[in-house]
N, C-alpha and C positions, 0 to 999 in steps of 0.2 A: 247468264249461264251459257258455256259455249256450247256446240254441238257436240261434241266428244266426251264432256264432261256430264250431259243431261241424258247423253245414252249411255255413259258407265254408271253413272249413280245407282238406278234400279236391280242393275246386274251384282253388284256392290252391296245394295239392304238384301239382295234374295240371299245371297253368300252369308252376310251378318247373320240375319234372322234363323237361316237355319243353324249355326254355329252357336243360336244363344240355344233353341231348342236343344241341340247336341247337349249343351250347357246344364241346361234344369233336368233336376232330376224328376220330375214331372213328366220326362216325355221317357222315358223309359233308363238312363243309364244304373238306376239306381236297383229296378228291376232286373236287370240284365242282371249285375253283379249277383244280388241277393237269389238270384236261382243258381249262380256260377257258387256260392258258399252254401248254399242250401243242397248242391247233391256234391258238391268237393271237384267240379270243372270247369276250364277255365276253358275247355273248348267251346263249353254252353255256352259262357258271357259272349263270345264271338256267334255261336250260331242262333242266339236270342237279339242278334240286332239286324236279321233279318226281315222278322213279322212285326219289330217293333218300324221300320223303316215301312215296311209296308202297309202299316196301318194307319201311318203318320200322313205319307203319301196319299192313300184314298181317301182319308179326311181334308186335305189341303186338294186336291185335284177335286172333286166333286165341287167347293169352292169355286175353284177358277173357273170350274167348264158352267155353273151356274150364273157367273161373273159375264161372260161371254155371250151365254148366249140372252142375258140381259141385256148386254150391252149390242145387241146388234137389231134389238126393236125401240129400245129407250134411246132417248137423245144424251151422249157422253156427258155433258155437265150435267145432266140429272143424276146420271148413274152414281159420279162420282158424291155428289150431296146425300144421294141417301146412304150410297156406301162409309160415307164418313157418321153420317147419325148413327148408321148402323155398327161401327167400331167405337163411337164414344156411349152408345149404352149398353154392348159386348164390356168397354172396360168397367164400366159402373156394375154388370151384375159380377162379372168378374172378382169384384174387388168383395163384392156383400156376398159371393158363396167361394169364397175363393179356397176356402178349406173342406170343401164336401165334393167327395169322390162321385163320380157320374157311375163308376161300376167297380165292385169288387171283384177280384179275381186273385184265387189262393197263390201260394209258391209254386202248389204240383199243377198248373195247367199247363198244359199241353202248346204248341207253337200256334196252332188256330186260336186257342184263347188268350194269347198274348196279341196273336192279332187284331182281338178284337177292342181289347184292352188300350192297347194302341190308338185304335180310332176314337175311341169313345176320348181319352184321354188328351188327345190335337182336337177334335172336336167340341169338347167343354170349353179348350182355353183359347180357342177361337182361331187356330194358327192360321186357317188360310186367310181368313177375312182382313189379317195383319199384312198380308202380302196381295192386297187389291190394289193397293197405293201404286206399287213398284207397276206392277202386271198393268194396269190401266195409263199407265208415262209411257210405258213401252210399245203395248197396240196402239194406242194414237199416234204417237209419232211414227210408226209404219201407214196407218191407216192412209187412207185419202179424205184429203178435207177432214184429218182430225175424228176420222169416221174408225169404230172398230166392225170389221170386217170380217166374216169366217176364217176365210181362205187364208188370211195374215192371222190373225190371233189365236187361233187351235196354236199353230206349229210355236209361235212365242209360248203360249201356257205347259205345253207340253216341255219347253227348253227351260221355262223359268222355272216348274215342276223337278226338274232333273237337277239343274242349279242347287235350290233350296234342299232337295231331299241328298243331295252325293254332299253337301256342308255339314248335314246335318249328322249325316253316318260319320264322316271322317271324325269329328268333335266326339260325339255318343261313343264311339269306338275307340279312341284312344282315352277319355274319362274313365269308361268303364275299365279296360284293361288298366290303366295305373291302379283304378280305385280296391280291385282286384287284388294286384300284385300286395298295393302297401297295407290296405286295409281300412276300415270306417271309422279309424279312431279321430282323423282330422275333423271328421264332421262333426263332433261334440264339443270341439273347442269352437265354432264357429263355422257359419256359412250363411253367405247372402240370400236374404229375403227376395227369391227370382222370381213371386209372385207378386211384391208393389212393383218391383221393374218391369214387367212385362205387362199390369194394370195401365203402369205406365205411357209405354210403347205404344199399346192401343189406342190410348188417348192420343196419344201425337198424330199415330197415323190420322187417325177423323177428324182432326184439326185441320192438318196437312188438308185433305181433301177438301176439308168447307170452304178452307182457303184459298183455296190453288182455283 
């Protein structure tokens, strides 16, 4: 892999990943809509993808900066071994509770209870820990000697942060507004199972890592 291609890659799954999130209705667009027809506005669908982005974000950023600052007293190929055990039985409980809500939370709450909704919601399905792969290719090859670093890897997590979560709204926010506009009758006829795919995903990442 050349040099150009091994530094876009990362930059590349933070963009996917958050675009699949945008994608499942798991992480909020379905929410979004269903408050946008629950009071008849389609201003709320837009102004409900703000707490949900933000709650996305503080559950993936607590991730990373956890990621970080293990990574700057652990030796890097430790980090990455347990980081990978730790995504391949993330997708294994995944997969045995992947139908039970971590928190309920009605139609009428409020935009702080969407936000919290939100976290709780990236947090059960593990989002940041699926983005330790990318994040850990990128501080080491800034590091020195393959070393992850404060000084270098805050300002990458905070860039790859920003990445993943502007992919994420862009997708969330245009799903939500068509789903909006046309209505929920496509969803009856069919829609992909984005909970084996992203059981999935997990598993790859902690492969990816055992192996790397």
């Amino acid at each position: 892999m050349n040099t150009l291609s091994s530094t876009l890659w990362p930059w590349l799954a933070l963009a996917g990943l958050g675009a699949f999130h945008g994608l499942n209705p798991a992480m909020g667009w379905l929410f979004a809509v269903a408050l946008g027809l629950h009071r008849q506005s389609r201003s709320l669908v837009v102004l409900a993808l703000a707490p949900i982005a933000l709650g996305h974000a503080a559950a993936v950023g607590i991730v990373l900066l956890a990621t970080i600052l293990f990574g700057t007293v652990l030796d890097a190929t430790l980090l990455g071994r347990c980081a990978g055990i730790l995504l391949l039985v993330w997708a294994a409980t995944h997969i045995i509770a992947s139908h039970r809500t971590p928190v309920r939370i009605g139609m009428q709450t409020g935009l702080a209870g969407l936000t919290v909704w939100s976290f709780m919601m990236a947090s059960a399905h593990g989002a940041g820990f699926m983005l330790i792969p990318a994040l850990l290719s990128l501080c080491m090859s800034s590091g020195v000697d393959s070393e992850l670093t404060t000084s270098t890897s805050l300002p990458i997590s905070v860039a790859a942060l920003a990445v993943h979560t502007g992919a994420m709204l862009a997708v969330i926010g245009a799903v939500s507004l068509i789903v909006y506009d046309q209505g929920l009758a496509f969803l009856r006829r069919g829609w992909i199972n984005l909970d084996v795919v992203w059981s999935a995903v997990l598993a790859g990442g902690g492969i990816f890592l055992l192996a790397t």
